[in-house]
C-alpha positions in Angstrom: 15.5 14.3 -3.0 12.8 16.6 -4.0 11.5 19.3 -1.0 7.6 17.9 -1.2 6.3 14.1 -1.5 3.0 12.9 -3.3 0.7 10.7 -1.6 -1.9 8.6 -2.4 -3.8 6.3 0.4 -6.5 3.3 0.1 -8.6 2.5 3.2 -10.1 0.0 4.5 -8.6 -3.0 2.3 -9.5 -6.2 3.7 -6.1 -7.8 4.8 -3.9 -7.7 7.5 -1.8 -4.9 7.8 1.4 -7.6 8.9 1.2 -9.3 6.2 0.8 -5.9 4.0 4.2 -5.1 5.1 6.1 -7.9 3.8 4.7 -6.5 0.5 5.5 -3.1 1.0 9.4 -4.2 2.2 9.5 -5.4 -1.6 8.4 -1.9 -2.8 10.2 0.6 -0.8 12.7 2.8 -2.0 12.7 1.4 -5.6 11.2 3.3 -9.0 7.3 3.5 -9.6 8.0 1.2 -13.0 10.4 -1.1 -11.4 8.1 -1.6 -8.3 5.4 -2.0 -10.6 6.9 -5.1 -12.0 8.1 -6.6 -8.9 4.5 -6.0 -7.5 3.0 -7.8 -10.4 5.3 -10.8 -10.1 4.7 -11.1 -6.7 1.9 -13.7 -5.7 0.9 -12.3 -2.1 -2.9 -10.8 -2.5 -2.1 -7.4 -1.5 0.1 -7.1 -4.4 -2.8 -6.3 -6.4 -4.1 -3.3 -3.6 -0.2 -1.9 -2.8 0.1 -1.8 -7.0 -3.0 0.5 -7.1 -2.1 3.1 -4.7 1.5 3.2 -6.5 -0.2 3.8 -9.7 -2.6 6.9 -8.2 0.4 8.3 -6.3 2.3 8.9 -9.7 -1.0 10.2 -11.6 -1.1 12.7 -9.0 2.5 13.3 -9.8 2.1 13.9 -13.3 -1.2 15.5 -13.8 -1.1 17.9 -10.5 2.4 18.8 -10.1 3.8 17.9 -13.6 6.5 15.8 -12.3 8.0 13.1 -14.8 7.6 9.7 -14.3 10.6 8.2 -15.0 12.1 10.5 -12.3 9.8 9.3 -9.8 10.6 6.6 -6.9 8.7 5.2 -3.6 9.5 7.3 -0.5 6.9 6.5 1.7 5.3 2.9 2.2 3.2 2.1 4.7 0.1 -0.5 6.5 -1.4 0.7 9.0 -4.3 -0.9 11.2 -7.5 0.0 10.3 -11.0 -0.7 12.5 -11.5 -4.5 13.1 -15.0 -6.0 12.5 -15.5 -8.2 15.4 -18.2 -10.7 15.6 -19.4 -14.1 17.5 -19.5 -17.3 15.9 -21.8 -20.0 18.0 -19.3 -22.9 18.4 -19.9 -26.8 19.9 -22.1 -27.0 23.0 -23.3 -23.1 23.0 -19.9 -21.8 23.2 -18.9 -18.2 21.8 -15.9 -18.2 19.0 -14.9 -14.9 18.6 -14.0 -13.9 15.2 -11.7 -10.4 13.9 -11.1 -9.3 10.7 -8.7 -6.9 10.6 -8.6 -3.9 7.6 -5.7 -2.0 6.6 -4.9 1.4 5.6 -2.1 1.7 2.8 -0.3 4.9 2.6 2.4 5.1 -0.6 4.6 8.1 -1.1 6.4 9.2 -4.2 8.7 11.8 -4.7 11.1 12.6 -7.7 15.1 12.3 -7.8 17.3 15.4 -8.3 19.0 15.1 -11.5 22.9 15.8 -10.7 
């Protein structure tokens, strides 16, 4: 493996981080194309979030550190909770329903493969 990582992160994605993770299990460890294509068979609705921050992780790749990417593969893939929104929803006779949406912060890390 290469000494350094690139990362790229997107905050504050309205999903659960839990079911993020089942996403990025898919993802981890593979190539930036071949994830790509996995990702965009996928039919879970973070597929379309996780895809984006694996795309900006190899553009900073190849435009700041001029690393190839065909060589590149997924390192680093994580969800992790973000600030909930919590509010109250008035439910039957006067009763409080509380409600949480939870937000997500997805962190993807690239690096590149030694050639032998």
């Amino acid at each position: 493996m290469a000494d350094f990582e690139v990362k790229a992160v997107e905050k504050y994605l309205r999903m659960s981080p839990r079911k993020a993770r089942l996403v990025l299990d898919l993802v981890r460890g593979k190539q930036v194309d071949q994830a790509l294509g996995v990702l965009k068979l996928t039919s879970k609705g973070s597929a379309e979030s996780i895809a984006k921050a694996i795309n900006s992780a190899a553009a900073n790749a190849e435009n700041n550190f001029g690393l190839s990417r065909d060589d590149l593969f997924i390192t680093t893939a994580v969800a992790d909770k973000a600030p909930s929104r919590r509010w109250r929803k008035i439910g039957a006779r006067s009763r409080v329903k509380p409600i949480e949406h939870r937000y997500t912060h997805i962190t993807v890390g690239v690096s590149e493969k030694e050639s032998k």
